[in-house]
N, C-alpha and C positions, 0 to 999 in steps of 0.2 A: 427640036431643040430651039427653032429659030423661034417658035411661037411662044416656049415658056418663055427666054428671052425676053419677047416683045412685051411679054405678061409684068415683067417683072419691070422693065423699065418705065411701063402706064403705072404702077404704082409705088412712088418713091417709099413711103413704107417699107413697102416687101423690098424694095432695094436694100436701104438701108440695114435693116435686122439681116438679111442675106450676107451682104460684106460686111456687119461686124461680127458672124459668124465663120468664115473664112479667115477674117484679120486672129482670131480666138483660135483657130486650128492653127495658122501660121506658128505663131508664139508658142503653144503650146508643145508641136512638132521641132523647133528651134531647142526647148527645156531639154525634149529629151533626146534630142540627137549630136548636141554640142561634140567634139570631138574631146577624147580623154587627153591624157599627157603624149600616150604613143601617135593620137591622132588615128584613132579608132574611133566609131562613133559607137554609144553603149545610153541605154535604157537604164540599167542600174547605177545606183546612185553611190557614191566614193564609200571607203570605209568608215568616215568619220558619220557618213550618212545612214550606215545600214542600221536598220531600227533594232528596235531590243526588243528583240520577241522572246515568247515564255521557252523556258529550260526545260525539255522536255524527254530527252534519252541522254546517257552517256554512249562516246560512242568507245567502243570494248577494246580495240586497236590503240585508238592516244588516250582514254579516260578523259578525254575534254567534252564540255557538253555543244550536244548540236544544236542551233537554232532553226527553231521552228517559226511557221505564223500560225498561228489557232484564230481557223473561221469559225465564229459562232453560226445557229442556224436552229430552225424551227425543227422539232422531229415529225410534226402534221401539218406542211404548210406545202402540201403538191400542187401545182407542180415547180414551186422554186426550189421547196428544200423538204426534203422528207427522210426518214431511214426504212428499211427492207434488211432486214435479219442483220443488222447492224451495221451495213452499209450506206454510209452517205450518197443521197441520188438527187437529181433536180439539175434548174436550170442556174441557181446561184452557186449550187456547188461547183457545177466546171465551169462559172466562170472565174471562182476563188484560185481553182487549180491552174486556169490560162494565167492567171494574174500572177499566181505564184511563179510559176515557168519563168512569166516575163520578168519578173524582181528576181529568179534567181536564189529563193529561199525558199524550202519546203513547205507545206501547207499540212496541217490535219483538221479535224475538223472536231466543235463537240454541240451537242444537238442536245434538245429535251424540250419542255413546253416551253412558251414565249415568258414568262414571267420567270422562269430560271433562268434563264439562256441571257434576258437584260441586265437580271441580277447577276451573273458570270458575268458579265463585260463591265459592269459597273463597277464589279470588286476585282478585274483584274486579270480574271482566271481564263478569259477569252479576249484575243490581240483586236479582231477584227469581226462587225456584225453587219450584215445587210440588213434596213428597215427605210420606214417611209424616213423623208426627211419634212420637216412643221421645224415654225420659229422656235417653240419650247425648245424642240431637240439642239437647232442651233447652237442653242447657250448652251449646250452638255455638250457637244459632242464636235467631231470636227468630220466633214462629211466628204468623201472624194465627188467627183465628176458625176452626175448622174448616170444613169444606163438602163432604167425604163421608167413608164410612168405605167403606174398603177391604178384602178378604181375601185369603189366601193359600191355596193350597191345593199336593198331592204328583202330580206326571203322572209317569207313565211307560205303559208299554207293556199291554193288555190281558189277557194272559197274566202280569203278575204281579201278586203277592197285594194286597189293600188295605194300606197305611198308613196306621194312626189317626194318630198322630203323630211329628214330626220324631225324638223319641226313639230310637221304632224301628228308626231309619236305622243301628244298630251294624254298623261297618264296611263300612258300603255305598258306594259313590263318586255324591256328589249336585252334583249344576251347579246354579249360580246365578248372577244377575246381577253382577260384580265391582260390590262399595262399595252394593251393594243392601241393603234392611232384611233382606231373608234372611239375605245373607251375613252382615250385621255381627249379627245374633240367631246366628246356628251358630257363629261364632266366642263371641262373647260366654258363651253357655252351653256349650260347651266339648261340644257332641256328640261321639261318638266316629265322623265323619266324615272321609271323603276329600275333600275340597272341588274340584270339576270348576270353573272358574271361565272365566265367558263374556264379550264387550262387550254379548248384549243377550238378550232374552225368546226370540227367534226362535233363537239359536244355542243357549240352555242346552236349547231341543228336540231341537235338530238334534246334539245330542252326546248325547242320550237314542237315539233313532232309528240313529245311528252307531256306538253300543256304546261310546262313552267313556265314558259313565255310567249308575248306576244308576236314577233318579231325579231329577226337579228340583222346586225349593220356588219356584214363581214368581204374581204377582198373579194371581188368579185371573181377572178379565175380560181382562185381554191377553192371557192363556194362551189361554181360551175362544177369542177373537175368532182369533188364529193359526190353530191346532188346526181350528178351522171352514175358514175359508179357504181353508187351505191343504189341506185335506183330509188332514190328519195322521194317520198311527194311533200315537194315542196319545191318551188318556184322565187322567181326574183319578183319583185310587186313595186319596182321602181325603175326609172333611168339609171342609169349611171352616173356616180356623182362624190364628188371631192378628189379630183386627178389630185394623183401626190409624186414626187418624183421618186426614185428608187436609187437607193446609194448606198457603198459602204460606208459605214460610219467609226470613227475610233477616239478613243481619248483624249481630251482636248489638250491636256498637256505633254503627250508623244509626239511631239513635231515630225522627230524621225520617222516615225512610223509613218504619218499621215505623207510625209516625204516620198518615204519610198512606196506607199502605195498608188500615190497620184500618179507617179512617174509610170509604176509599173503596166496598172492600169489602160494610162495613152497609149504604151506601146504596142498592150494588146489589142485595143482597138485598131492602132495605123497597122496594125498584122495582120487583118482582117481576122484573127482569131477570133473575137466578138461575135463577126458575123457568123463564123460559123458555128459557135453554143447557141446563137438564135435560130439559126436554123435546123438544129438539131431538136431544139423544144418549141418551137415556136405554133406547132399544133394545138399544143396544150396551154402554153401560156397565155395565149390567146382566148376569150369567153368565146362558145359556142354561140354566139352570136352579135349584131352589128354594136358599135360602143360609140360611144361619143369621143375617146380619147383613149388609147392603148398603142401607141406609136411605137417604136423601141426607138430610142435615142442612135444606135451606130447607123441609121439612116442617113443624118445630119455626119456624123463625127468620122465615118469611112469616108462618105465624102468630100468631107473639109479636109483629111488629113492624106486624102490622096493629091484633092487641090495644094496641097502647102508642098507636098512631092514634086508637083508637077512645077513650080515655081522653082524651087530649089534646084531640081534636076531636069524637067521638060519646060524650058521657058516657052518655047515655040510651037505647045499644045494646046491652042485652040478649042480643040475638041474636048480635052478631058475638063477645060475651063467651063464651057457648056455643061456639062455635066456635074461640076459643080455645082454652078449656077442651079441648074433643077433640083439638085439633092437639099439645096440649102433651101431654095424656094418650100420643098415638100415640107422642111421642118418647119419653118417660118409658120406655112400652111396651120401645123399640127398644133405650135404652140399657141398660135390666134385661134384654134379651135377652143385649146384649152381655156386660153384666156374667157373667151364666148363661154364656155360653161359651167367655168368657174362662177363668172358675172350672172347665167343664167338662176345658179343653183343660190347666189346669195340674195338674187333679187327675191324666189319663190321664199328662201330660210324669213326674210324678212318682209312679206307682204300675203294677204290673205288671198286665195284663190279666187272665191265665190265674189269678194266684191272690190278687190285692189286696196284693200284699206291697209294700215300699220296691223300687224301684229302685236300682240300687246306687249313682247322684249323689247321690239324694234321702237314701239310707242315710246315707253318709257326711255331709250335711249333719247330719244327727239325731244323728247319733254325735259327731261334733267338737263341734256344740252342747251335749251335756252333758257333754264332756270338758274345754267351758271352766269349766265350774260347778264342777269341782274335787270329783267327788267321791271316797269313803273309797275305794274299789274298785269293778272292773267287770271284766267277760271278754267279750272278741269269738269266738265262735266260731264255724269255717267246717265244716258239714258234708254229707256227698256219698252220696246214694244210691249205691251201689255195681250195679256190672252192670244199670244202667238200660237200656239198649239190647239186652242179650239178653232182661230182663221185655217190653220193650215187643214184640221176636220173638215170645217165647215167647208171652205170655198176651195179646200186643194193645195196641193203641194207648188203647183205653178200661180197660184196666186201670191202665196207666200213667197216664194223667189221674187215674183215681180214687185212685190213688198220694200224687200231688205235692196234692190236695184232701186226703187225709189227716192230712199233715204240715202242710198249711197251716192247717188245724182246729185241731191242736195245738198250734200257736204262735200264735196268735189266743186260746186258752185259757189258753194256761201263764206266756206270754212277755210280762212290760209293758214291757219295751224294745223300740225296734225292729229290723223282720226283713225280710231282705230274699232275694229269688230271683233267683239268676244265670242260670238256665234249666239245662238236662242234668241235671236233678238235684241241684243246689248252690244252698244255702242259706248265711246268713248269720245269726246274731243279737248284741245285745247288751245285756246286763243283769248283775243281778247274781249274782254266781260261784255260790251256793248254787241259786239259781231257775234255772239252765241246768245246773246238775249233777241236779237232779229233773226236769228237762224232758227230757235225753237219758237219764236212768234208764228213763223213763216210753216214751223212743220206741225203745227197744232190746230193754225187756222187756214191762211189762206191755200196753203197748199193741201190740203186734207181732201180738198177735192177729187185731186188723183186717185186718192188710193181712202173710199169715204169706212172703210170696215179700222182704221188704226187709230189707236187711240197710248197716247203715248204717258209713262213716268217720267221723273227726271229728279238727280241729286248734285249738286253741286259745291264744290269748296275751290276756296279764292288765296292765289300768291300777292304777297306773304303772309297775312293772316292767318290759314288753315295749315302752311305746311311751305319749307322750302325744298324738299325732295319731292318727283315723281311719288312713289311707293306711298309716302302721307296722305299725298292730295288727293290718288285713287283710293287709300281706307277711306277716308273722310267723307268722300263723294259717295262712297259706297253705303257708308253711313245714311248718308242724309237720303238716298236714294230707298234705301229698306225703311226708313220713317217714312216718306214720303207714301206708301205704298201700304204700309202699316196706317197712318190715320185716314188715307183716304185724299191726299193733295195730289195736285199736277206736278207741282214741282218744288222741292226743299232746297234752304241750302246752309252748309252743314253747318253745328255749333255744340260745342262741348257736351250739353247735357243728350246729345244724341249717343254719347261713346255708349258700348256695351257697359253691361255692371260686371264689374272685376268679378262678383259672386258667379252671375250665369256661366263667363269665363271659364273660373274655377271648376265646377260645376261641371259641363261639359269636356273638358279637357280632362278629367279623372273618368268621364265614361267612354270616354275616343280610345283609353289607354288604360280602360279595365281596372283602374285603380280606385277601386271602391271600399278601400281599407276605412273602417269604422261605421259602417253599414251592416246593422244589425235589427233584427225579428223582434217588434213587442205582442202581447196576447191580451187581446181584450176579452173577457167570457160572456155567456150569455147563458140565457135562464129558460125554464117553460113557467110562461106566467102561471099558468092555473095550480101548477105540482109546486112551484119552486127551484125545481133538479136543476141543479150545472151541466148543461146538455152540449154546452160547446163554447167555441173563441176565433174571433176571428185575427189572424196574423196581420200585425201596420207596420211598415219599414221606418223606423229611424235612421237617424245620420251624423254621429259627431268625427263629423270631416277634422283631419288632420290641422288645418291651419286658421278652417272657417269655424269651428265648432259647432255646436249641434245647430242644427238646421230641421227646422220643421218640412214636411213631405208636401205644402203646398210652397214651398220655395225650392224646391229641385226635380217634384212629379211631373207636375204640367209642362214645362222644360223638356225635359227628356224623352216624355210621351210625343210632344212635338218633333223631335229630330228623331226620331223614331231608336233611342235607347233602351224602352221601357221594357225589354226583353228580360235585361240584366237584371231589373227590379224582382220580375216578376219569376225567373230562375230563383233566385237568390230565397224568396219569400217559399216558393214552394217547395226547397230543399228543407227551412228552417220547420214547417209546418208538419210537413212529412216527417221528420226525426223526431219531433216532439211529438208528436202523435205516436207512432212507434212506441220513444219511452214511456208515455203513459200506458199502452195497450200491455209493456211486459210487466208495467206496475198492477196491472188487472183492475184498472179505470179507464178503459175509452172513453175519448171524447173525440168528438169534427171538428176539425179547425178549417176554417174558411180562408181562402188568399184571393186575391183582389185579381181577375186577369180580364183584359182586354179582346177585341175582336183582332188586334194585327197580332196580337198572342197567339190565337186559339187558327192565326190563318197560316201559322206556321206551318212547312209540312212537318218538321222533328217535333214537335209539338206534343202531341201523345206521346211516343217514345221518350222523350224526355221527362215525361211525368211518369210513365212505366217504368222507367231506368232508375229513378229515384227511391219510386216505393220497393223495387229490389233492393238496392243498396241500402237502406235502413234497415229490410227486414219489416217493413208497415203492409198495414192491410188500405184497399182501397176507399171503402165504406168510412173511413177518416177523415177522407179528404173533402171539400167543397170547393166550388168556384164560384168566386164572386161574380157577372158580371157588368163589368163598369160603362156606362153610357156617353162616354165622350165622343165615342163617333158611332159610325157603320161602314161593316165591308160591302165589297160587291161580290166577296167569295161567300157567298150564305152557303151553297152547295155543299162545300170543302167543310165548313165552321161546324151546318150542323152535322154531319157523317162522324166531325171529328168528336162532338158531345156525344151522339149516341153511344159511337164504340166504348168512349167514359163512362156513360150511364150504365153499359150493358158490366162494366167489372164492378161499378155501387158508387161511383162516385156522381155525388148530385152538383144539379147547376142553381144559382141562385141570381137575380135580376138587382143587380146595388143600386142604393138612392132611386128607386122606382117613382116615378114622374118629376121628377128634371133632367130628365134627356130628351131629345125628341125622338129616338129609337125604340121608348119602353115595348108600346104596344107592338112595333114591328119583331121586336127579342119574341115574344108570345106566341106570335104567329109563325116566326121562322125556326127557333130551336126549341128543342126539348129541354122546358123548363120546372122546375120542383118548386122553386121559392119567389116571392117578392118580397123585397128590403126596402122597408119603407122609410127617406131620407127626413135626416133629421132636425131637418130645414119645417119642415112640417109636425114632427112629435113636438117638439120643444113648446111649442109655442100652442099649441092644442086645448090645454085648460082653458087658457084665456079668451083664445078667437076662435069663434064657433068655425069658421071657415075652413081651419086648419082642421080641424074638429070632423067636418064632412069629407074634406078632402080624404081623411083617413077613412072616414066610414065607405065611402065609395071605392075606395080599394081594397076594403075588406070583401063588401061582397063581391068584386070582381075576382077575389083569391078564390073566395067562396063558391062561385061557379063554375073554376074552373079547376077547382078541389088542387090546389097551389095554397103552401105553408108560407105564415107570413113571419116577418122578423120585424121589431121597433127598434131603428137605432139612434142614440141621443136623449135615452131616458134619464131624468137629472133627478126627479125625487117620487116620492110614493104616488101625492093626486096623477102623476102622470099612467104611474105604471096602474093606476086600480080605472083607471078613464079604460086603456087599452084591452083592461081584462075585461069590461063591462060591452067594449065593442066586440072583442071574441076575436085577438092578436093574439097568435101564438106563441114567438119568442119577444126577450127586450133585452137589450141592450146601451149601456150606455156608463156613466159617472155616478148612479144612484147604486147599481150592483158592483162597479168598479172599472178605475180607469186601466188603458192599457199599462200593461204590466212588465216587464222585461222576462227573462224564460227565470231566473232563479225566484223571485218573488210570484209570479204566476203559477211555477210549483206547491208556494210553500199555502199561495191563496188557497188551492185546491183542496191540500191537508187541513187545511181551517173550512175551509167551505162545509167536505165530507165530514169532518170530525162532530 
């Protein structure tokens, strides 16, 4: 006794928070012990005080109704509150029941998922609910005395990584309780989460476990107690984190009520009845393991309130005075832990692990803050290690780390504004124009020495010029920073004509969100030069976009092919092609239509099966079908592409090589897949009559077709010397605006019946 003492008196802190914890039990022990009119002393509060609880029995004897307090309460929330065949059980239930004792009013209790049970107390139909208490709830609610503190913590699956904090979760999908402190904290702070949203503890698991989600943020002792139980796999993957305090909470305009519960409450604590619902759960309400913060409050408050006893009635106790003195120390203790963790958890929410930089919320908080202060000039600039993932190939993972510590070094030295790290190599900062013009002097040239394999971008926009919010100044920078990168500079900085075009905008934002309304199938035909016969058509997507109107296919192809939507194009075309082929096949005129597909197409695995599933669903034969294909890149899945052409070739569907020699793939297409055709691009027919050049160029792809006994196609035939040049070199289809342009499906029908006729 004598050392906690000594402990307490070295540090005036702990004194003080200790006696104005004491001088709090006094006062409070005075509220409830005042003496009544007989000079009695009573816990319960007068008549005019006793609250209005809901009307819940008549009673059968005087038909007057009796009052009740209706505790709300979780029906899956063990071990505080749960039901068992329709029995209320847990550790908040008896302590509703001590509380009720102590007030002197009945108690029931009504239970169901957490998002009824709020909605009951909100609309009335429940007097009293136990929940964390956060500023939000403040404003609603009016909270008695605390009586434990709670934590959260991150579960998910054993095999994945730990989670310091919610922060981390970018782009993750995390389940939570609906209308829970979790949820409403992740909304609140505006994480960059998928929010999985459950009715209770047990299902935010069970959609971890199920693969709906990533992650769940749930109280830590219910999660514990599940998890055990249940024999779950699945694990905590974080500290402990967000201490909340635990209260009952009730209507902020029932004074009465809030009255008579506070009162009742104290009494039960200075009863030591508290103590004894904690030690009756205290096994379980406790996590199966060490915490950062799970104290139970009547540590502190049995203490204080046996010290305010001992005032009142044992002045001359010494000893139980010590023993205050240490109870109140341990709390003291408990809440400076909290305090420490709370401070721990907000410094990790707001600062990057790997190199101590801003976060980019916490950025932008720092940044808007001095953009309100109005000052003379400032520059945001965004800049990007360049070919980080071949360094970290090439020389390793710990070279790369020693990398991004490098730069972190020098912004820590160079930079009094703050900086922040996006990860992959991108950076952030903001200061003044001249101090980040000497800082990327400094990391470009003379520091490069360190670290000689980096080689840096950079985009920049300038206050007030570019933008006076945060969120402008990083588009803007971001802006200049993809130009910069795009022509080939070290470093841009930003200006109007870099904005995206509202078109590509439009553009991608209808393929992000599958609204490709007004995108439809034309049919170009084709001929055998020597016969004349209509032997086929190849399918070209149009576009008359909703608000853009028609749009040619070199204003939204190359786009799309680049962010990798060209899928949609390329479904969409093979469905059109498929049905129309069909319909001609029950008119008893086949013809092959050709569709344009690409190698990230064909490296699909559903790929085939989606081309099977089609020609089911029409009711079409496969020997109808063609692929184009198109030379804008090469995979590295050749294995996969050509297995997936054979298996097509073996039901009759042929492959064909589009605009053959302006790719630089042609000749590798040749060698790696099984191919039927060359399509020879029309970059080179057109102009044939005229430039002999064009002229060989064709002849030397005939006989390379010729060799390798491979049918050719001419497309961009515009008039007769063209198409009689191609018949004299020995091309076997043509194609083009001299036989007819493409066509839409009703006019391409009606061509056909003129064609054959």
């Amino acid at each position: 006794m004598l050392r906690i003492s000594e402990a307490i008196s070295d540090n005036p802190w702990r004194m003080k928070r200790a006696i104005f914890f004491i001088f709090w039990s006094f006062l409070t022990l005075l509220i409830v012990t005042i003496p009544d009119a007989t000079g009695s002393a009573t816990a319960t509060p007068t008549t005019a005080e006793t609250p209005t609880a809901a009307i819940t029995a008549i009673d059968p004897l005087t038909g007057t109704p009796e009052r009740r307090i209706t505790f709300g309460g979780n029906s899956g929330y063990q071990p505080f509150e749960w039901e068992d065949q329709g029995m209320p059980l847990g550790f908040n239930i008896d302590l509703a029941k001590a509380v009720s004792k102590a007030g002197d009013i009945p108690a029931e209790f009504k239970l169901g998922n957490w998002a009824e049970i709020l909605e009951a107390f909100e609309q009335g139909e429940v007097d009293v609910l136990a929940m964390y208490v956060s500023d939000e709830r403040a404003r609603l609610f009016r909270f008695s005395t605390p009586f434990y503190v709670v934590n959260h913590a991150i579960y998910g699956a054993p095999t994945q990584l730990p989670i310091p904090q919610p922060v981390d979760f970018t782009g993750q999908r995390v389940a939570v309780e609906t209308r829970s402190y979790a949820h409403e904290e992740l909304l609140a702070k505006k994480f960059n989460v998928e929010l999985v949203l459950t009715d209770s503890t047990e299902g935010a698991l069970n959609a971890v476990l199920l693969g709906e989600a990533d992650y769940a943020i749930l109280t830590e002792s219910v999660a514990e107690n599940l998890i055990a139980d249940s024999e779950l796999p699945l694990e905590s993957l974080s500290p402990p984190f967000w201490p909340r305090n635990y209260a009952f909470a009730v209507q902020f305009e029932r004074k009465d009520l809030y009255a008579w519960l506070e009162g009742a409450l104290s009494q039960t604590i200075a009863s030591d009845q508290y103590q004894a619902v904690y030690e009756k759960w205290e096994s379980e309400i406790r996590p199966g393991r060490d915490s950062y913060i799970q104290v139970p409050f009547y540590v502190g408050y049995t203490a204080l309130a046996a010290i305010a006893l001992t005032v009142i009635f044992f002045l001359t106790s010494w000893t139980l005075r010590l023993r205050v003195i240490s109870k109140s120390f341990d709390l003291g203790t408990a809440m400076e832990r909290a305090d420490r963790s709370e401070n721990n958890a907000q410094h990790i929410a707001d600062y990057e692990t790997e190199t101590g930089l801003c976060r980019p919320h916490y950025f932008a908080e720092m940044v808007d803050k001095t953009l309100k202060q109005k000052p003379a000039s400032c520059e945001l600039m965004i800049f990007k290690l360049v070919h980080l993932s071949e360094v970290r190939g090439t020389l390793g993972q710990a070279y790369s780390s020693e990398l991004i510590k490098h730069i972190t070094m020098l912004l820590k030295d160079q930079i009094t504004g703050p900086s922040c790290y996006f990860g992959r190599g991108i950076f952030a900062v903001f200061s003044d124009p001249s101090e980040i013009e000497l800082f990327f002097e400094s990391l470009s040239t003379k520091q490069i020495e360190a670290m000689p394999y980096a080689q840096y971008v950079a985009g920049s926009a300038c206050f007030p010029e570019h933008g006076s919010a945060c969120g402008v100044l990083l588009d803007h920078a971001d802006a200049a920073l993809s130009m910069a990168v795009y022509r080939n500079k070290h470093r841009l900085v930003y200006d109007s004509s870099m904005d995206p075009s509202t078109t590509d905008q439009a553009v991608v934002t209808a393929f992000r969100t599958h609204s490709l309304k007004g995108m439809y199938a034309v049919f170009q035909p084709q001929i055998d030069i020597k016969t004349g016969q209509l032997i086929g058509a190849e399918a070209l997507v149009r576009w008359q976009h909703p608000t853009l109107g028609a749009l040619t296919p070199d204003e939204f192809v190359p786009l799309v092919e680049k962010l990798g939507y060209i899928s949609q194009i390329t479904k969409l075309m093979l469905n059109e092609a498929i049905r129309v082929s069909a319909l001609l096949r029950k008119q008893n005129r086949p013809l092959v239509t050709s569709v344009n597909v690409s190698v990230h197409d064909l490296a699909d695995p559903n790929f085939f099966e989606t081309i099977k599933s089609a020609v089911e669903h029409f009711k079409g034969e496969f020997c109808d079908l063609k692929l184009e294909l198109t030379e804008t890149s090469f995979s590295s899945e050749i294995g996969h592409i050509s297995d997936t052409l054979v298996r097509l070739n073996e039901l009759g569907i042929k492959v064909s090589i589009d605009d053959f020699g302006t790719g630089y793939s042609s000749l590798a297409y040749l060698s790696a897949f099984p191919i039927q055709e060359l399509k020879i691009d029309r970059a080179f027919v057109t102009g044939m009559v005229e430039h002999e050049k064009n002229c060989n160029i064709i002849r030397a792809t005939l006989v390379l077709a010729d060799h390798l006994k491979l049918k050719t196609v001419a497309e961009g035939v515009e008039d007769e010397k063209t198409l009689t040049l191609l018949d004299e070199l020995g091309c076997s289809v043509a194609q083009g605006y001299f036989i007819s342009k493409p066509l839409p499906e009703a006019e391409f029908l009606k061509f056909i019946d003129n064609y054959l006729a």
